[in-house]
C-alpha positions in Angstrom: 24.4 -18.7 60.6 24.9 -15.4 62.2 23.5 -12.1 60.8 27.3 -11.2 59.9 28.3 -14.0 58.6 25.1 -14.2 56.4 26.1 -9.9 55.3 29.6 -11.3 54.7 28.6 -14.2 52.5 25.7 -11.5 51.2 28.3 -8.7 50.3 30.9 -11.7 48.8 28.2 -12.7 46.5 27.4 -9.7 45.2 30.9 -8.7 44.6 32.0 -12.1 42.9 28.3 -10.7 40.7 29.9 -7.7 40.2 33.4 -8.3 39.3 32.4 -10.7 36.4 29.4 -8.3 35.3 31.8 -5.2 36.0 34.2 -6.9 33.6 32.2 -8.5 31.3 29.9 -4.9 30.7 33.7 -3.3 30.3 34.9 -6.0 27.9 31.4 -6.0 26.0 31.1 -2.5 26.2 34.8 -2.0 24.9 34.0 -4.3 22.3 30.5 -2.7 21.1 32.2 0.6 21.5 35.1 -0.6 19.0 32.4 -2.8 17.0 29.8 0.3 17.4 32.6 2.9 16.1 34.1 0.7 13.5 30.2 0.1 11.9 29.6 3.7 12.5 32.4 4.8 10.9 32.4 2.3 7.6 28.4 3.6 7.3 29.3 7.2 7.5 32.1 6.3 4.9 30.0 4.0 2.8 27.3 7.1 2.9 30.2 9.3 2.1 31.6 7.4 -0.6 28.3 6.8 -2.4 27.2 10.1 -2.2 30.3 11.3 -3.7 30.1 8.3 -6.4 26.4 9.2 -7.1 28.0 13.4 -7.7 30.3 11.7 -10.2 28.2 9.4 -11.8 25.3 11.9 -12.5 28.1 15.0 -13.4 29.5 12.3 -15.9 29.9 13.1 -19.4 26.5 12.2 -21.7 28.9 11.5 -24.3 26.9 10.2 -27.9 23.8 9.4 -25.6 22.5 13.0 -24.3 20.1 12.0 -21.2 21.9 8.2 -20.8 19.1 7.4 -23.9 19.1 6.5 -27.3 15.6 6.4 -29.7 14.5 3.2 -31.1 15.7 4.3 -34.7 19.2 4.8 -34.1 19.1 1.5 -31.8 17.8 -0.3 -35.1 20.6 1.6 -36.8 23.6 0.2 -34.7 22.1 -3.3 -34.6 21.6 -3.3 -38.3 25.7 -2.3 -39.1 27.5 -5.5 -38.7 30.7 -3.8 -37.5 29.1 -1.8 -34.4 26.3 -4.4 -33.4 28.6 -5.7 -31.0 29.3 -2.8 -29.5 25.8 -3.1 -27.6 24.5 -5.4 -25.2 20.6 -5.4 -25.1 18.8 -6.2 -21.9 15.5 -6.2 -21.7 13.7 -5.9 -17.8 9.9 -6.2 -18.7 8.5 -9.5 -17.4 9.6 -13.0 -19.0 5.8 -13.8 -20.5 6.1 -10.2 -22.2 9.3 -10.7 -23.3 8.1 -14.3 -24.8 5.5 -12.2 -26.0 8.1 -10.1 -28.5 11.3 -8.7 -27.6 14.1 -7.4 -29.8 16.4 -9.7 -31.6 19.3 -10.9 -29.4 17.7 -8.9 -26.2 18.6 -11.0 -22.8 16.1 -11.1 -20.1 16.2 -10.0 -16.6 13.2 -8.8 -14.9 13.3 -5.7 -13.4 13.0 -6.8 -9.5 16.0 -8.9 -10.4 18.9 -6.5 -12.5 20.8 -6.3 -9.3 21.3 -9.9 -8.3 25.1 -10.5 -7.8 24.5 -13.6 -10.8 22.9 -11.2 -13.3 25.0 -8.4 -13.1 27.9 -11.3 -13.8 26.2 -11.5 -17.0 26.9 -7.7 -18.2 29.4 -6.7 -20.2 31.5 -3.8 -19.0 33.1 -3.6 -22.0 29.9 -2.5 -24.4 27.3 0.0 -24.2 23.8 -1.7 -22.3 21.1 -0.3 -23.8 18.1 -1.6 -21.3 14.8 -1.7 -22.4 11.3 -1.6 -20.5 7.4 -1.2 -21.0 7.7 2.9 -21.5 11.4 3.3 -20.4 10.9 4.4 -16.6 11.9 1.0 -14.7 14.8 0.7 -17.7 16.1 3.9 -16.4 15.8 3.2 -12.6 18.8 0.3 -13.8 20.6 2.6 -16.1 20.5 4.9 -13.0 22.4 1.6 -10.8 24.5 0.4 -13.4 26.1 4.0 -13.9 26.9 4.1 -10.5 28.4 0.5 -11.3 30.4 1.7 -13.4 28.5 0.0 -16.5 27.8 1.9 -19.7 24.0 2.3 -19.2 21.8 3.9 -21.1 17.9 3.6 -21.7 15.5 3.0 -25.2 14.0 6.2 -25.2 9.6 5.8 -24.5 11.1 1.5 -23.8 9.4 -0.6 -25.8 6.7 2.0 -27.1 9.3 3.6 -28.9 10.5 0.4 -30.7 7.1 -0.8 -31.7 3.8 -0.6 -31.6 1.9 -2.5 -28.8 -1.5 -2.0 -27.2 -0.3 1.1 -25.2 1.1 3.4 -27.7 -1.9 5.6 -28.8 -3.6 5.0 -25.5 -0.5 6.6 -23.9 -0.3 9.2 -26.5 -4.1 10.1 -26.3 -3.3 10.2 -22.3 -0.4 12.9 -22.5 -2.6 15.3 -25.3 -5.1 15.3 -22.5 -2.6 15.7 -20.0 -3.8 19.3 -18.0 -3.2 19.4 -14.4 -2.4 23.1 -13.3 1.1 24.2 -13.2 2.7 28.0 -11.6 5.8 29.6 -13.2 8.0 31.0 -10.3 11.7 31.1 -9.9 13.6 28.4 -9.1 16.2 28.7 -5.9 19.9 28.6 -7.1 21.6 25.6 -6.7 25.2 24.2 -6.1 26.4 23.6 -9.4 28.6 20.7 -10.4 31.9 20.2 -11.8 31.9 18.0 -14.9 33.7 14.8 -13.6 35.0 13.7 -17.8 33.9 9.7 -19.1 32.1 7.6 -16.6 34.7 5.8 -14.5 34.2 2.5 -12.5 34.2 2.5 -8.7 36.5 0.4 -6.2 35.6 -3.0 -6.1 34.2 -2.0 -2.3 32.2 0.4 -3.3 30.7 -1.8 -6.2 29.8 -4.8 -3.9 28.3 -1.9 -1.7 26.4 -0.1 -4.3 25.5 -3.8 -5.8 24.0 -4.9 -2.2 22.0 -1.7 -1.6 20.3 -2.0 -5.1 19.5 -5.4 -4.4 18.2 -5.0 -1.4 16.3 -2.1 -2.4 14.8 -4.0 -5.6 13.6 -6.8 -3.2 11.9 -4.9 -0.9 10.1 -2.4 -3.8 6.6 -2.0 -3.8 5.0 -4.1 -6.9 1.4 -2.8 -6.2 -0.3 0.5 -4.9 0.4 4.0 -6.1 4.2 3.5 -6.1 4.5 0.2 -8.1 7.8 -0.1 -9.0 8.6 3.2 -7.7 7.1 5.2 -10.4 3.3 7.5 -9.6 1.3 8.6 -12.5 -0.4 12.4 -12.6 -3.9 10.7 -11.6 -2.1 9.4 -8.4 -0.2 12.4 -7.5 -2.7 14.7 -8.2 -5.3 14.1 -5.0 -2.1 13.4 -3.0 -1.3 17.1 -3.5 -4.7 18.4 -3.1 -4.8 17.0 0.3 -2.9 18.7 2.4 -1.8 16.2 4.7 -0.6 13.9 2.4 1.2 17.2 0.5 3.1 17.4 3.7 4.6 13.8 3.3 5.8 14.6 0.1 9.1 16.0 -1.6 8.7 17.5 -5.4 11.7 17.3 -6.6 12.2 19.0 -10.4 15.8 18.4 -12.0 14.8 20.3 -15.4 16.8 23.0 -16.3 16.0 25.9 -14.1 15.1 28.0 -17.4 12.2 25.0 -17.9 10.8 24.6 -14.9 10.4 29.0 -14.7 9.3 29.4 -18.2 7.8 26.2 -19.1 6.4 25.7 -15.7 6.5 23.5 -12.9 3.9 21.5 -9.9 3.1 24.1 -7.2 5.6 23.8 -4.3 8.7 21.9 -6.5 12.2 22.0 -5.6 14.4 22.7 -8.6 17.9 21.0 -8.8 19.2 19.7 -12.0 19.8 16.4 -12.7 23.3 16.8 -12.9 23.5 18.6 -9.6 21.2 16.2 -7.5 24.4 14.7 -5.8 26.1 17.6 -4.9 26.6 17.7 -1.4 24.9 21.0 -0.5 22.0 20.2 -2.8 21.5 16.7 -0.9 21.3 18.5 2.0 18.2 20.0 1.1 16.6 16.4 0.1 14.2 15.1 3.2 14.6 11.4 4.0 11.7 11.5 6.4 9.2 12.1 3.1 8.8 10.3 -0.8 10.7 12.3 -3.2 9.1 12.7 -6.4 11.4 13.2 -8.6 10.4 15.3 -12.0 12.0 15.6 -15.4 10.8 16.3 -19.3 9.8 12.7 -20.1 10.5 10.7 -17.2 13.9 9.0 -18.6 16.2 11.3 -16.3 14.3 11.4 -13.1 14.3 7.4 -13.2 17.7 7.6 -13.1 18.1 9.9 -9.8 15.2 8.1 -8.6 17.5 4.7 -8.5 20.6 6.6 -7.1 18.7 8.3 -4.7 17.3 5.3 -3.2 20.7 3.8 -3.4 21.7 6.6 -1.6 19.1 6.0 1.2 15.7 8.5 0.1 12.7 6.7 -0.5 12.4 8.1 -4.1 10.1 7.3 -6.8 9.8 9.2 -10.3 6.5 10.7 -12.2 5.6 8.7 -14.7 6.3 10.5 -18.0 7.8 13.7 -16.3 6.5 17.2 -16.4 4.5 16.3 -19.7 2.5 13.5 -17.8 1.3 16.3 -15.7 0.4 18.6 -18.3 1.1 19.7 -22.4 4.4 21.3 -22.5 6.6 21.7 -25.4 7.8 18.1 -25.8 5.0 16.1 -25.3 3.7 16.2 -29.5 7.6 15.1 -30.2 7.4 12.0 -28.1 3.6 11.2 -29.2 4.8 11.5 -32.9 8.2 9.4 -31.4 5.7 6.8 -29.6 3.0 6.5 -32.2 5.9 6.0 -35.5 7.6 3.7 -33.6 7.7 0.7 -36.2 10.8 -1.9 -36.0 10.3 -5.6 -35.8 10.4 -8.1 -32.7 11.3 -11.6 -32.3 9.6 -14.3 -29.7 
């Protein structure tokens, strides 16, 4: 074959190459572009919308349960009145053999890596208050925390199952938080966006619920069981030699949703960011939340800051709460009212 007949044959193969790959890069690439924007666009409005459901959900009215909590007295109350035991729906997270172990009459079982698992959350009322109960009332409020943003009526026992009975923990955990004296600084806090009360909790699209439902799961099954963030909760003794070293400082986020008034007067963990738990969600104050660190988010008792901790993560910030709040860091003015709450605690269990 001559040397222009092989160039012809040479330039005819390479166009036939480029034709198809021209047109198949232009159809792909029209169809990544329209598959690219369309994803793009339902994340940014899936981020959207679930930022804007978490600013509802956390603005919501308290109602009869200040905090989304009720003590372990006035739970024993309503359950012991035959006309408004019905009206609650008790789900208990702690492990099964604990549960075995004693539990509160009529309690159902889910453990907490599981609360989000499309056939569980089947099994929830929407039409009665879920009062959820846990070990000390942290990983109970991480799911009150989900199932407001549900749409269920959440809330948490108060202290969990420490402030129904007494178990081996109580006085251990109440000997822990007298002794409780890491150091503390009383500056002012920043202002913050405020937000507008949004009336009774509401229930989202049925989208938006099989969105918020798949996050949460996916977050529970990927949560860390072990380590200093088990279950997405740090105690004082873990978070204290994080902060003293200053490159593991720099990977964290202190995040304090008390009342601006507490965390200036009662005072607060060097360096925290104060936004109050009903604010969290507003937009501007979200803007000031890192994604690229762990949020430790900060409360009185722990109870609230479980509950921004869950919607946080839902919204995408690797969150985690400190176990016990401001008063597992150090004595402040609540922590004899929940030791006296913890250490009473006296109602009867069932196996």
């Amino acid at each position: 074959m001559s040397r222009f007949w092989k160039y012809l044959v040479l330039a005819l193969l390479l166009v036939g190459l480029v034709i198809p790959t021209v047109f198949v890069v232009t159809g792909c690439g029209s169809d990544n572009t329209t598959t690219t924007t369309v994803e793009k666009t339902a994340t940014v409005d899936n981020s959207t919308a679930l930022a804007e459901r978490a600013n509802e959900v956390l603005a919501a009215d308290k109602g009869d349960y200040p905090g989304n909590s009720i003590k372990g007295t006035d739970l024993a109350t309503i359950l012991a009145d035959s006309a408004k035991a019905d009206t609650v729906f008790v789900l208990d997270v702690r492990a099964a053999k604990d549960y075995e172990a004693g539990h509160i009459k009529g309690a159902e079982n889910v453990p907490f890596a599981e609360w989000a698992a499309p056939d569980n959350l089947d099994t929830l009322p929407k039409d009665k208050i879920i009062v959820v109960v846990c070990y000390t009332g942290h990983t109970a409020a991480e799911v009150v925390g989900g199932l407001r943003m549900l749409g269920y009526d959440a809330i948490a026992l108060r202290g969990g199952m420490m402030g129904w009975t007494q178990g081996g923990n109580n006085q251990k955990v109440a000997d822990s938080l007298l002794a409780a004296a890491n150091p503390t600084v009383n500056t002012a806090a920043e202002p913050s966006q405020k937000s507008s009360p949004s009336g009774p909790l509401n229930q989202p699209s049925d989208a938006l619920y099989e969105t918020i439902a798949g996050v949460a799961n996916t977050d529970m099954s990927s949560m860390p069981t072990s380590g200093d963030f088990a279950f997405n909760v740090i105690t004082a003794a873990n978070l204290a030699p994080k902060l003293a070293d200053p490159a593991q400082k720099e990977e964290l986020f202190l995040l304090d949703i008390r009342l601006a008034e507490d965390y200036e007067k009662v005072g607060h963990i060097e360096g925290a960011t104060n936004i109050p738990f009903a604010d969290v969600a507003v937009p501007e104050n979200l803007d000031r939340l890192p994604k690229d660190k762990k949020i430790i988010v900060i409360c009185y008792t722990g109870n609230t800051a479980a509950q921004a901790t869950m919607i946080l993560r839902i919204l995408g910030y690797d969150a985690s709460v400190l176990k016990f709040g401001s008063m597992g860091w150090t004595v402040t003015p609540n922590t004899q009212g929940y030791v006296d709450y913890i250490t009473s605690s006296n109602q009867p269990v069932v196996q």
